[in-house]
C-alpha positions, 0 to 999 in steps of 0.5 A: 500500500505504501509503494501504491500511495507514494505514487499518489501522493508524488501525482499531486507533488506532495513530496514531504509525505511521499518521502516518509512513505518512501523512507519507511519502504527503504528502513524494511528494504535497505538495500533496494536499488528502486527505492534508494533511487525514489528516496534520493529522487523525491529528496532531491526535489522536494529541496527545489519544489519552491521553483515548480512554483516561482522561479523569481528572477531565474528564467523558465529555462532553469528548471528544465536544464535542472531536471536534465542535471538530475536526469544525468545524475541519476545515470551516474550513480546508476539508478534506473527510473521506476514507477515513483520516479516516473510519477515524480518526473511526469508531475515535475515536467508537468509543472514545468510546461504549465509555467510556459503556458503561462508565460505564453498567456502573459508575454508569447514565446519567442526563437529564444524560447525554441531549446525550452519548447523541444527540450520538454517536447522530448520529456514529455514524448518519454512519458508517452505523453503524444498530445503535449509533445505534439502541441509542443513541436507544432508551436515550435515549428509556428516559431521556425518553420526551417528547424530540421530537428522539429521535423526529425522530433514530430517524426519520431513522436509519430513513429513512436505512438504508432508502436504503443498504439497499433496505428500503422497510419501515424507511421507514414505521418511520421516518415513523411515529416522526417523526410520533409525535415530531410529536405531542410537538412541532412545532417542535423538528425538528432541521433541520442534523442530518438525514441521509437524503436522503428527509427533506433533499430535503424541507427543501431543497424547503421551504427553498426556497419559504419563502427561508430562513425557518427558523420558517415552514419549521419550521410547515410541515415536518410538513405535507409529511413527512405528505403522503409518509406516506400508506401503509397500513404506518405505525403504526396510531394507538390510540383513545385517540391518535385521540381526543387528535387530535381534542380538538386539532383541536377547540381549533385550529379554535377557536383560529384564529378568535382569534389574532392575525396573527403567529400564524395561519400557526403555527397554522394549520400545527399545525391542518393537521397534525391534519387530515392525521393523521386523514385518514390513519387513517380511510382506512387504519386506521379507517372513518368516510365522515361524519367524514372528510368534514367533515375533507375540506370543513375542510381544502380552507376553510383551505388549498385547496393541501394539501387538492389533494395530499391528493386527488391521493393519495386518487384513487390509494387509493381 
């Protein structure tokens, strides 16, 4: 009764009285990791629940860069979050996005605003709170429409609901924001914050095949998320994105020609990117037999493997 009470009491950040229930599980179980962890934990807040409610001349910021401190902290003495600590954690996060709230009421939110607003979208996303991380990453983008790792963080919200839910239709959500934010930007994919296990089975796989070196699995990433894209249901690309695509495709196959080594695998990567991208919408969403043809022959002269994956994928479709 005592664990199951403690758990109540921390959902409504009545911290004095969760910490006696805790201190007495503790005194009958001395050497349990999972309550020396909660008692460390609720102690450890309960010096700072004055700040959950003024912050007095301490920006908002504060407070979430202190729950990351105590998030690294726990690590560090290698306590693992439970049942007590994750209320603990979903009434402190809580409370942190109220006070945005109300700074937004008083004041509005500015770019500055931006690391706060995706620094809690990804607290709230691990608790599995969809619907605030969303709000969250919408906002985020109203303030910079051109912030790739708004797109990568919506993606991975999406793809991770779908996992809890079932909901395969939020997965070509999620892929179709990805691979927008792949459009902005390739190279800014947020690697250690990603949740889903759909995109962190992908990571792991490439983290693998290139040993741990983050810049080329950073280049090659997008190539392997789009070759898990090829459904009809991701967003259909406008003609005015298909024609940007191929300009770049024009100007990375000239590139190439050029570049220097250090930089041929980087562009050669971005190029792919392009090929994949208009490959799939002239299967799926545009009709052009000639054109996706000279892609075809382009795509199996730079990169003989990719250009057999995407041929595997093709004998299923069409």
């Amino acid at each position: 009764m005592n664990y199951e009470s403690t758990i109540h009491l921390l959902e409504k950040g009545e911290f004095a009285e969760a910490i006696n229930l805790v201190g007495e599980l503790l005194e009958e179980n001395p050497d349990d990791l999972d309550f020396i962890s909660a008692y460390y934990s609720i102690k450890y807040w309960q010096n700072r629940e004055h700040l959950l409610y003024n912050l007095k001349n301490k920006p908002l910021s504060y407070l979430i860069e202190e729950w990351e401190k105590f998030e690294a902290k726990l690590k560090e003495k290698k306590y693992k979050h439970n049942s007590i600590t994750l209320a603990l954690k979903k009434f402190i996060i809580q409370k942190i996005v109220q006070q945005l709230r109300n700074k937004f009421n008083r004041e509005g939110l500015e770019d500055s605003d931006l690391p706060l607003l995706l620094s809690l979208a990804k607290q709230l996303l691990s608790l599995h709170d969809f619907n605030g991380a969303r709000e969250l990453l919408t906002y985020s983008k109203h303030l910079n429409d051109h912030n790739p790792v708004i797109y990568f963080l919506m993606g991975d919200t999406f793809c991770l609901e779908a996992e809890i839910s079932g909901n395969t239709q939020l997965y070509f959500k999620g892929l179709s924001i990805i691979r927008d934010g792949y459009l902005l930007d390739a190279n800014h994919f947020p690697l250690e914050d990603v949740q889903s296990k759909f995109l962190n089975n992908i990571i792991k796989e490439l983290n693998f095949i290139y040993e741990g070196q983050i810049q080329r699995l950073q280049a090659w990433l997008s190539i392997y998320i789009l070759l898990k894209s090829f459904h009809p249901e991701l967003r259909k690309l406008t003609v005015d994105e298909i024609a940007e695509v191929e300009e770049e495709i024009q100007r990375l196959e000239k590139e190439i020609l050029e570049v220097s080594e250090k930089y041929y695998e980087k562009t050669l990567a971005r190029l792919i990117f392009y090929y994949l991208i208009l490959i799939h919408s002239l299967i799926y969403h545009y009709s052009d037999d000639e054109r996706l043809n000279e892609i075809l022959i382009q795509l199996e002269k730079f990169s003989p493997k990719i250009y057999n994956e995407v041929m595997k994928i093709l004998s299923k479709e069409l």
